[in-house]
C-alpha positions as CSV (number, residue, x, y, z in Angstrom):
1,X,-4.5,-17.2,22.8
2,X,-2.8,-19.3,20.3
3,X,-4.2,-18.0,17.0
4,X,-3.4,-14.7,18.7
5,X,0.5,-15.9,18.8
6,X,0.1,-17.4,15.3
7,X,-1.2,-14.1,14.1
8,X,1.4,-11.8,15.8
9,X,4.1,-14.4,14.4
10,X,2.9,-14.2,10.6
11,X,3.1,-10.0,10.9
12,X,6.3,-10.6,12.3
13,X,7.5,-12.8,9.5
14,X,5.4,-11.0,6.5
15,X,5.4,-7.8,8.1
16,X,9.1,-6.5,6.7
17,X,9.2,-7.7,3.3
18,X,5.3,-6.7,2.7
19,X,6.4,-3.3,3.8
20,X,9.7,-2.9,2.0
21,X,8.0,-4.3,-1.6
22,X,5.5,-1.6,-1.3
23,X,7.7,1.5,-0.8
24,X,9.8,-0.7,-4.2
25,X,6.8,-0.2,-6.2
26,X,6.1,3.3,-4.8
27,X,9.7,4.0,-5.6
28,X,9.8,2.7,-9.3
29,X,6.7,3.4,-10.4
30,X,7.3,6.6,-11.9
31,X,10.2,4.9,-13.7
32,X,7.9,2.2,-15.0
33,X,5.5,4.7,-16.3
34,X,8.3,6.4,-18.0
35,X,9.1,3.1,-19.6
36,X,5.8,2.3,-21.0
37,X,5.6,5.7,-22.5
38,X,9.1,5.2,-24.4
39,X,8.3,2.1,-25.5
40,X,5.1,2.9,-26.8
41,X,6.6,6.0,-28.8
42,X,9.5,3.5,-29.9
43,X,6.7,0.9,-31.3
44,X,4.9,3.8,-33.0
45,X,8.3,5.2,-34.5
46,X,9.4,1.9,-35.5
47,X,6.1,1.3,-37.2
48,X,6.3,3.9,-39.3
49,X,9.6,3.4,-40.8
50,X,8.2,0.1,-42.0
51,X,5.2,1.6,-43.5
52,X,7.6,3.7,-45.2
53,X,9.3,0.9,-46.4
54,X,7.1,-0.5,-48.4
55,X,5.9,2.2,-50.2
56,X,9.3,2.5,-51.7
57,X,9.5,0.4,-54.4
């Protein structure tokens, strides 16, 4: 019975914050995806202005 107590105690403990970090990364993830995608086309438009910066002479 005590492991039983010890396990009901770490769900009590862990339970909440587990639960509230997944619905956070539920929540943003969308928003992080949109992220990667703007940074991504930033990198590629920043890339080619330098390429077209040194062909200039």
């Amino acid at each position: 019975m005590d492991q039983f107590q010890m396990l009901t105690n770490l769900i009590e403990n862990f339970g909440f914050p587990i639960v509230v970090t997944a619905y956070l990364l539920l929540r943003f993830e969308k928003r992080i995806e949109m992220l990667t995608e703007v940074i991504s086309e930033l990198k590629n438009t920043c890339s080619c202005i330098v390429s077209e910066n040194q062909r200039r002479p």
